[in-house]
C-alpha positions as semicolon CSV with decimal commas, in nm:
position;residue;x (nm);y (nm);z (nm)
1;X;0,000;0,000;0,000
2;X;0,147;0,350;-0,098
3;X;-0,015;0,712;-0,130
4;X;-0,192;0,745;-0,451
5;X;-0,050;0,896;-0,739
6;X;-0,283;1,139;-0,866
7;X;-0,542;1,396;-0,644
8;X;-0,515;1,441;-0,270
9;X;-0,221;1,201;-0,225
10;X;-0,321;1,157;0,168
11;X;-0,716;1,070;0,056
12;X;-0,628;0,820;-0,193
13;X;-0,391;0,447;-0,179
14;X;-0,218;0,269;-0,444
15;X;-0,283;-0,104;-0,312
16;X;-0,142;-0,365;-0,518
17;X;-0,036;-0,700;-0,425
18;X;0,311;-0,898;-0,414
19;X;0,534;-0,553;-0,501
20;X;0,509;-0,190;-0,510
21;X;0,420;0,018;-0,835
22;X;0,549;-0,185;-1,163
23;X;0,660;-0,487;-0,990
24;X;0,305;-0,517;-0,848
25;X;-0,050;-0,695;-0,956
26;X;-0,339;-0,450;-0,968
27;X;-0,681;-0,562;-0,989
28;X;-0,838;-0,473;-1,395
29;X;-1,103;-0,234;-1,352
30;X;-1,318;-0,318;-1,669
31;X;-1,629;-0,029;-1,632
32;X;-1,569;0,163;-1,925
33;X;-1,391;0,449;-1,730
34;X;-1,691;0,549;-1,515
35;X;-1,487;0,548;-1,191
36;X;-1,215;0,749;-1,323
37;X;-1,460;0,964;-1,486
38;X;-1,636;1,033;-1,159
39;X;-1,302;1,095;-0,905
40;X;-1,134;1,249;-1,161
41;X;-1,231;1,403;-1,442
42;X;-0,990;1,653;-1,680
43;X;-0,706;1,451;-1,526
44;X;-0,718;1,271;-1,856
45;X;-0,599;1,506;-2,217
46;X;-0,568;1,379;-2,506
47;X;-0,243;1,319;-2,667
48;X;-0,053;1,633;-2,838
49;X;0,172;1,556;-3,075
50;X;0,403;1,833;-3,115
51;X;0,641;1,713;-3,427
52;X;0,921;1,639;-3,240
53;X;1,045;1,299;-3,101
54;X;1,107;1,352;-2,705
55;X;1,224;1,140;-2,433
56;X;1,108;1,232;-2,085
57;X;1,291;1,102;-1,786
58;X;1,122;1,116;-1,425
59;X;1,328;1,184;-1,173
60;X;1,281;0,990;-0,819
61;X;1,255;1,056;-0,451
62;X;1,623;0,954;-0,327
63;X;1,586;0,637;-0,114
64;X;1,249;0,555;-0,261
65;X;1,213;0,130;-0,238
66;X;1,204;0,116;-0,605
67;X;1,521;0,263;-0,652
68;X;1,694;0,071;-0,407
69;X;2,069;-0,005;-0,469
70;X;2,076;0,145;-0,828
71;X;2,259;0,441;-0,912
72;X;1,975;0,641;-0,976
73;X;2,215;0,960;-1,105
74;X;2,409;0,721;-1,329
75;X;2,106;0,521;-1,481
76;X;1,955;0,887;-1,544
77;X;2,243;1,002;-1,784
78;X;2,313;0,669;-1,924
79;X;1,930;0,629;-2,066
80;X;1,972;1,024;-2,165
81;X;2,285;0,936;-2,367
82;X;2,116;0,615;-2,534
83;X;1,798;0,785;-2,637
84;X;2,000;1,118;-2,756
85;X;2,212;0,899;-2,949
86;X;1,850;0,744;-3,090
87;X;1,781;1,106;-3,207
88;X;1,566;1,231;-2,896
89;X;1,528;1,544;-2,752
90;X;1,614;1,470;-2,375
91;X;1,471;1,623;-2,108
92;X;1,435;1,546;-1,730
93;X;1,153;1,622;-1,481
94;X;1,275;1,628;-1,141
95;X;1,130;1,507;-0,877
96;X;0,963;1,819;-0,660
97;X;0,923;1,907;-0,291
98;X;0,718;2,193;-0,232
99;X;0,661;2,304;0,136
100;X;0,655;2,022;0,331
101;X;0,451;1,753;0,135
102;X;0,607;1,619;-0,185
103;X;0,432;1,725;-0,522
104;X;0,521;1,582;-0,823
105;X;0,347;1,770;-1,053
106;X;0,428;2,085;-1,055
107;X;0,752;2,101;-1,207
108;X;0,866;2,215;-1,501
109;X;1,043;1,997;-1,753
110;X;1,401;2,098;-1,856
111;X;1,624;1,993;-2,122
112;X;1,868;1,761;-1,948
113;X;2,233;1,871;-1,941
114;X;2,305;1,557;-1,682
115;X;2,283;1,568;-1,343
């Protein structure tokens, strides 16, 4: 069980079972979007293609489970050198703390120079 994702992240859980985010099983909601519709509507745009072929790397909370014994910092400019060399325009979110409660979207995306 983790915050949710999306909304009020101390009203809403991410509950999955054997793992955390990717490496866990989530239940498939099959109602034709009606929940989502109703909690949160507008969350959902459609996709804007813009021309050009961008990569967008997240950045992540330092010490976060799912990051555990990698080095985050090094992974981050080795996938921005691999998809640059693919012919991508790199850029690199980072992960946000505003005021005392993390907030993760908010920030602004900014072409990625390495960390």
């Amino acid at each position: 069980m983790e915050r949710g994702y999306i909304g009020d992240r101390f009203k809403w859980t991410s509950l999955g079972f054997d793992g955390l985010n990717g490496r866990a099983k989530f239940p498939s909601i099959d109602d034709g979007m009606k929940r989502w519709n109703k909690h949160f509507p507008g969350f959902l745009k459609p996709w804007k293609y813009t021309g050009t072929s961008l990569a967008l790397i997240m950045g992540q909370v330092l010490g976060d489970a799912s990051i555990e014994g990698v080095d985050f910092n090094k992974w981050v400019n080795d996938a921005a050198l691999e998809h640059r060399n693919l012919g991508y325009e790199v850029y690199f979110r980072r992960w946000c703390r505003r005021g005392t409660r993390w907030h993760s979207g908010l920030c602004v995306r900014s072409r990625f120079d390495g960390l």
